[in-house]
ChimeraX commands (.cxc) that place a marker at each C-alpha (Angstrom):
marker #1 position 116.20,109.10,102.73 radius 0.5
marker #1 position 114.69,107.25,99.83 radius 0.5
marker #1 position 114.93,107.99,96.69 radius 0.5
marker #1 position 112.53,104.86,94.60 radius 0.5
marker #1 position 111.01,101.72,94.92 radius 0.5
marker #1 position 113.95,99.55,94.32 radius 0.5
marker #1 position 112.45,96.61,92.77 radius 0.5
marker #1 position 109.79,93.97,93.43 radius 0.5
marker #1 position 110.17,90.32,93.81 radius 0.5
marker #1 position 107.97,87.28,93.40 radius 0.5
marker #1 position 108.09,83.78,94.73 radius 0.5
marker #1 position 106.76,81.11,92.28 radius 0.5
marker #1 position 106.21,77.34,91.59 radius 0.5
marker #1 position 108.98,75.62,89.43 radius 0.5
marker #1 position 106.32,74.68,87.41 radius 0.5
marker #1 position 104.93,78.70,86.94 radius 0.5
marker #1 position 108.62,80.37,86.66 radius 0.5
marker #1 position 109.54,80.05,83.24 radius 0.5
marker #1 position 105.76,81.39,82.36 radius 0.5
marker #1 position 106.09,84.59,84.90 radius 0.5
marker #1 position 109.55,85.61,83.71 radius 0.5
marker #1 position 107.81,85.70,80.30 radius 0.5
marker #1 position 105.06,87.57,81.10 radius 0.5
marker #1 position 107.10,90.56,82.29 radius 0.5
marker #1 position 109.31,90.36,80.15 radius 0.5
marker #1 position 106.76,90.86,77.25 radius 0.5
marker #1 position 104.74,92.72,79.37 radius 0.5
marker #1 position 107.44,95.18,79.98 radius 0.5
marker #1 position 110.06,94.65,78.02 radius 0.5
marker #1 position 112.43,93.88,80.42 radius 0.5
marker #1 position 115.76,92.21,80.30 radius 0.5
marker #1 position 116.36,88.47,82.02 radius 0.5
marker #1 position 120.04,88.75,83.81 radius 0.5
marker #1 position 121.40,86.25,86.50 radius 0.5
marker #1 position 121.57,87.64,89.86 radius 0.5
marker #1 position 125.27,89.12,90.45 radius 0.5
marker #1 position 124.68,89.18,94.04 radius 0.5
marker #1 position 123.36,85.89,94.95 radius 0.5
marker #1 position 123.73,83.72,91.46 radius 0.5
marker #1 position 121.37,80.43,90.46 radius 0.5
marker #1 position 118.80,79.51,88.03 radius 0.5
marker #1 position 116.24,79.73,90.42 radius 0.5
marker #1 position 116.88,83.44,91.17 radius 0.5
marker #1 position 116.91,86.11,87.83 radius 0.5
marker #1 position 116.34,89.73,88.05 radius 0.5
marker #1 position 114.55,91.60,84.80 radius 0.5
marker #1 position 116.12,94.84,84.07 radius 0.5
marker #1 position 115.02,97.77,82.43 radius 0.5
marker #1 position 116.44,99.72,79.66 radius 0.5
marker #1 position 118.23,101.93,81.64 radius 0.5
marker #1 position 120.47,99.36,83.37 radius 0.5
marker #1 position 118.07,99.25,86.59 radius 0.5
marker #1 position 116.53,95.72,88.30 radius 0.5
marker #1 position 112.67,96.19,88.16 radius 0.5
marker #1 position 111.42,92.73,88.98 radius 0.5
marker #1 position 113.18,89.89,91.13 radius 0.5
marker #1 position 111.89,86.66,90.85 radius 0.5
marker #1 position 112.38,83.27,92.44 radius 0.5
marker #1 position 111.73,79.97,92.11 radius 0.5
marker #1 position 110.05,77.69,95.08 radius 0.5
marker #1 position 111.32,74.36,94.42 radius 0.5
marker #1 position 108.77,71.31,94.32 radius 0.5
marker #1 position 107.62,70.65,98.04 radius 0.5
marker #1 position 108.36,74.35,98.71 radius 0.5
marker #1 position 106.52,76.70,100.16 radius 0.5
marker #1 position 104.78,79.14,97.75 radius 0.5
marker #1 position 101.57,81.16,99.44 radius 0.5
marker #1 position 98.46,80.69,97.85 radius 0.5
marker #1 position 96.59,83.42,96.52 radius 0.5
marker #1 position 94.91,85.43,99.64 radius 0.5
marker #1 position 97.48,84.24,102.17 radius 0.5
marker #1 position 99.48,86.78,103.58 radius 0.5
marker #1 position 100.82,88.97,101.14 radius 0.5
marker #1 position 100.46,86.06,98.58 radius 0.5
marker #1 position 103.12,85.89,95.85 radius 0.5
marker #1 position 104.44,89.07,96.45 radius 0.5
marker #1 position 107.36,88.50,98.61 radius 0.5
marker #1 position 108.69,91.89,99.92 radius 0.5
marker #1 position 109.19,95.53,98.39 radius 0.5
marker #1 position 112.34,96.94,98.14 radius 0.5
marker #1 position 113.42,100.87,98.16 radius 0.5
marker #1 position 116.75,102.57,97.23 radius 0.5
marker #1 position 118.07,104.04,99.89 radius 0.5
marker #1 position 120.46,106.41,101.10 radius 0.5
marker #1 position 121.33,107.77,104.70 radius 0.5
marker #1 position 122.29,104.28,106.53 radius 0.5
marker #1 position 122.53,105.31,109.78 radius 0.5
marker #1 position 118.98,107.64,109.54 radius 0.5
marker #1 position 117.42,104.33,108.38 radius 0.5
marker #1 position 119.02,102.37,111.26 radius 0.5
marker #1 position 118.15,105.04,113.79 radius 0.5
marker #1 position 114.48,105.11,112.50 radius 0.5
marker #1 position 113.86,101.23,112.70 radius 0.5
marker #1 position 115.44,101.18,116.51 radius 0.5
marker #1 position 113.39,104.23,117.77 radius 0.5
marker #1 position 110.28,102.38,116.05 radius 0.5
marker #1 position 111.01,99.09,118.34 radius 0.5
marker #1 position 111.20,97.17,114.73 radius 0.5
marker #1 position 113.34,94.27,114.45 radius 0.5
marker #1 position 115.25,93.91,111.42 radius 0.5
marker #1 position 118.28,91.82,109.43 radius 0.5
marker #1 position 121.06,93.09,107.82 radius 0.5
marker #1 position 122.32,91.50,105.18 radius 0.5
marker #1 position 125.52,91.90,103.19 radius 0.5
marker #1 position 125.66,91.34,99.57 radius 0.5
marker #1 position 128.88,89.74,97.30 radius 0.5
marker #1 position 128.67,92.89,95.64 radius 0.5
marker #1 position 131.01,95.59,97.91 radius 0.5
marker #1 position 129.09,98.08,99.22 radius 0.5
marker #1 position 125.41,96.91,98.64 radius 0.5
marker #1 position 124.17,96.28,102.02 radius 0.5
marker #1 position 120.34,95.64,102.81 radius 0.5
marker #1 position 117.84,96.05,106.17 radius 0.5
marker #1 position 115.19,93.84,105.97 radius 0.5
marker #1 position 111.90,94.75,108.50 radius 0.5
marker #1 position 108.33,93.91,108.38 radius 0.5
marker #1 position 105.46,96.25,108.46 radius 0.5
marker #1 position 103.96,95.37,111.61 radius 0.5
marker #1 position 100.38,96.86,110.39 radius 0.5
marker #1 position 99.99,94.75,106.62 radius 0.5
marker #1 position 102.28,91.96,107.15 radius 0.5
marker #1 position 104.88,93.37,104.07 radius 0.5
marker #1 position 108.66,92.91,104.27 radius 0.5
marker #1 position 110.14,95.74,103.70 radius 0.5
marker #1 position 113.76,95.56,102.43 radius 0.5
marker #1 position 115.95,99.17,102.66 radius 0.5
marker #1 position 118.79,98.89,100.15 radius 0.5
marker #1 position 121.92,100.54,100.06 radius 0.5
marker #1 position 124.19,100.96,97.99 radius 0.5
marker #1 position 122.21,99.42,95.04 radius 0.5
marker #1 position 124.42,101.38,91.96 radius 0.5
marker #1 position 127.20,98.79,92.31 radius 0.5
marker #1 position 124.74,96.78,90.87 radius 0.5
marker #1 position 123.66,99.16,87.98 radius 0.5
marker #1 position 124.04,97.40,84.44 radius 0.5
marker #1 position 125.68,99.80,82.19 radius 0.5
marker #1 position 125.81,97.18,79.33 radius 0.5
marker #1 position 121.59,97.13,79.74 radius 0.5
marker #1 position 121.39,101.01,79.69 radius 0.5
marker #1 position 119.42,102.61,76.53 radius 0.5
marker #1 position 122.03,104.85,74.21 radius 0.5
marker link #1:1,2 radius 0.2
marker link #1:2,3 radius 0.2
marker link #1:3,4 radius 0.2
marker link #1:4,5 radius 0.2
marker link #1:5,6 radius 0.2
marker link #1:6,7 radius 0.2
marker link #1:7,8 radius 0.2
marker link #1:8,9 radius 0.2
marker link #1:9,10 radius 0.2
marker link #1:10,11 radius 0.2
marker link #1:11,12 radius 0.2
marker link #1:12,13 radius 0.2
marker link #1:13,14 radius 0.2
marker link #1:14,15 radius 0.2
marker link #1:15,16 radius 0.2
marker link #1:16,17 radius 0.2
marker link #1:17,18 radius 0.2
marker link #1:18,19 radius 0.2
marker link #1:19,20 radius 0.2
marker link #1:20,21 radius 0.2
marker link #1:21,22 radius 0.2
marker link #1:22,23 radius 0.2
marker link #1:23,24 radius 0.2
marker link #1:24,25 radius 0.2
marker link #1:25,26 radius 0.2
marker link #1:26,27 radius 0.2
marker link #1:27,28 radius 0.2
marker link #1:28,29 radius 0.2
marker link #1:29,30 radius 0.2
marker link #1:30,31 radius 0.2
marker link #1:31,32 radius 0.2
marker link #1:32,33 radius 0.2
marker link #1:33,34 radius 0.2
marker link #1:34,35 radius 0.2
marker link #1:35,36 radius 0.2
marker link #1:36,37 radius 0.2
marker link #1:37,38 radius 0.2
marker link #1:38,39 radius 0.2
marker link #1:39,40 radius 0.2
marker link #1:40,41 radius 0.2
marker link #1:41,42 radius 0.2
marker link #1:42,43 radius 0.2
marker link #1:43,44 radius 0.2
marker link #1:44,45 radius 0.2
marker link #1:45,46 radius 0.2
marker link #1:46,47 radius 0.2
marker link #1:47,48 radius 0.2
marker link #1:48,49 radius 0.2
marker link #1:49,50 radius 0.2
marker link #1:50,51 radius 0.2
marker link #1:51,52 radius 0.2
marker link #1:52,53 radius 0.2
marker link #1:53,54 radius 0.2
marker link #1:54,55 radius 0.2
marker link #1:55,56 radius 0.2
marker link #1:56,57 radius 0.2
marker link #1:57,58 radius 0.2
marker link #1:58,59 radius 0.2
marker link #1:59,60 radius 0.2
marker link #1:60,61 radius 0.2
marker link #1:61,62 radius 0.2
marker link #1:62,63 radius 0.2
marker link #1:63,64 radius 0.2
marker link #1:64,65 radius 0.2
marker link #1:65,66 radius 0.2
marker link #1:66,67 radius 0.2
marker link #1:67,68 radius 0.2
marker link #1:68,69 radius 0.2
marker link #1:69,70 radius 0.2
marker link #1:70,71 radius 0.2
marker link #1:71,72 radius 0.2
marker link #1:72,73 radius 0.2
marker link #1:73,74 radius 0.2
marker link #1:74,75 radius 0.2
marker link #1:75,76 radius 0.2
marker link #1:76,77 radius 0.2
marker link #1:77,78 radius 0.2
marker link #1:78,79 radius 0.2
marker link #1:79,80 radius 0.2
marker link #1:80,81 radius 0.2
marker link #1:81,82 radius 0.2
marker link #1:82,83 radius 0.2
marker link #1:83,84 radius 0.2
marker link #1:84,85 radius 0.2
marker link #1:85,86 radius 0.2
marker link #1:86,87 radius 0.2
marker link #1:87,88 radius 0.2
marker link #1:88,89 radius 0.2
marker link #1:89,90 radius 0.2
marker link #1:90,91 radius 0.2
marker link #1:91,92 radius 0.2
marker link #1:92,93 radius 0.2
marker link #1:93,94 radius 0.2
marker link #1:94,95 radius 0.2
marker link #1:95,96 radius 0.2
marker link #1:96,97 radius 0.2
marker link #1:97,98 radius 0.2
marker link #1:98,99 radius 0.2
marker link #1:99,100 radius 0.2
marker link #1:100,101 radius 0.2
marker link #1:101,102 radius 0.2
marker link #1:102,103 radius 0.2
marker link #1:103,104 radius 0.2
marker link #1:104,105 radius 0.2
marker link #1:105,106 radius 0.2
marker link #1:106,107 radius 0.2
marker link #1:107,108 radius 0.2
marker link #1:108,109 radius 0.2
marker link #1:109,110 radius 0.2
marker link #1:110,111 radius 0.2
marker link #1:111,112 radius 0.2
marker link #1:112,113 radius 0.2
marker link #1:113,114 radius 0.2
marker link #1:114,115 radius 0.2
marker link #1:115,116 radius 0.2
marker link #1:116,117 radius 0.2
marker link #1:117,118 radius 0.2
marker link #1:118,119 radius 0.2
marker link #1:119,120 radius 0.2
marker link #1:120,121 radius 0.2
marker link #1:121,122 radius 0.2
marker link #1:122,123 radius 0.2
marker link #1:123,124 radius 0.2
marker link #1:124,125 radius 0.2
marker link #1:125,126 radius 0.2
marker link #1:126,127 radius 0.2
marker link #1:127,128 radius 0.2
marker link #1:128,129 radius 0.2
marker link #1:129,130 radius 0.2
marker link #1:130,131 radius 0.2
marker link #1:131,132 radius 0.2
marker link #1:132,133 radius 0.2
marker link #1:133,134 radius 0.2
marker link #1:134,135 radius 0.2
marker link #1:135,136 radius 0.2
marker link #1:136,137 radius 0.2
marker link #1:137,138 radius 0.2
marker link #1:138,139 radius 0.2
marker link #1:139,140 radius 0.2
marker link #1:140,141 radius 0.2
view
């Protein structure tokens, strides 16, 4: 059923964002692109060479609500994993008694269920569909 770890994302202050896209950027050499599915400043992905989002990163407006470090899952807002099999994964998360969202995407196609693991307090996000957001133009030759 899955096939990677999709991507990670990270809630920051307004104040910290421009400094964490940096880091992994540098860190990782990663690509900044606007999100194609749900566009803003406030919301970039950081591809890798080979056209795939590695890191997803917001930004908590002043007044927001950012968790400190040692609070829940802190900064780390949910992990994501590339799915396939929809209904398997839909079966799975009824016969476990979890609730879940679904969420539709603007991209056709790219469809996400979005759980919590009861045990660590994680969100969990199941993605499907996630090539129709591939970026060929970030892909390595």
């Amino acid at each position: 059923m899955i096939d990677r770890i999709g991507h990670i994302n990270i809630r920051t202050s307004a104040a910290q964002y421009e400094d964490t896209l940096k880091f992994y950027e540098s860190l990782m050499g990663l690509k900044r692109v606007e999100s194609m599915a749900t566009p803003g400043p406030d919301n970039i992905w950081l591809y890798a060479d080979n056209g795939r989002a590695i890191v997803h990163v917001n930004s908590v407006e002043e007044g927001g609500h950012v968790e400190p470090d040692g609070v829940s899952t802190g900064r780390l807002n949910h992990v994501a994993f590339d799915c396939r099999d929809y209904d398997l994964a839909l079966s799975r998360l009824e016969s476990m008694g979890l609730k879940y969202d679904r969420y539709e995407t603007k991209l056709d196609g790219l469809v996400l269920l979005v759980t919590k693991d009861p045990i660590n307090n994680i969100v969990i996000e199941l993605s499907f569909g996630v090539d129709k957001a591939l970026r060929a133009d970030l892909q390595a030759n």
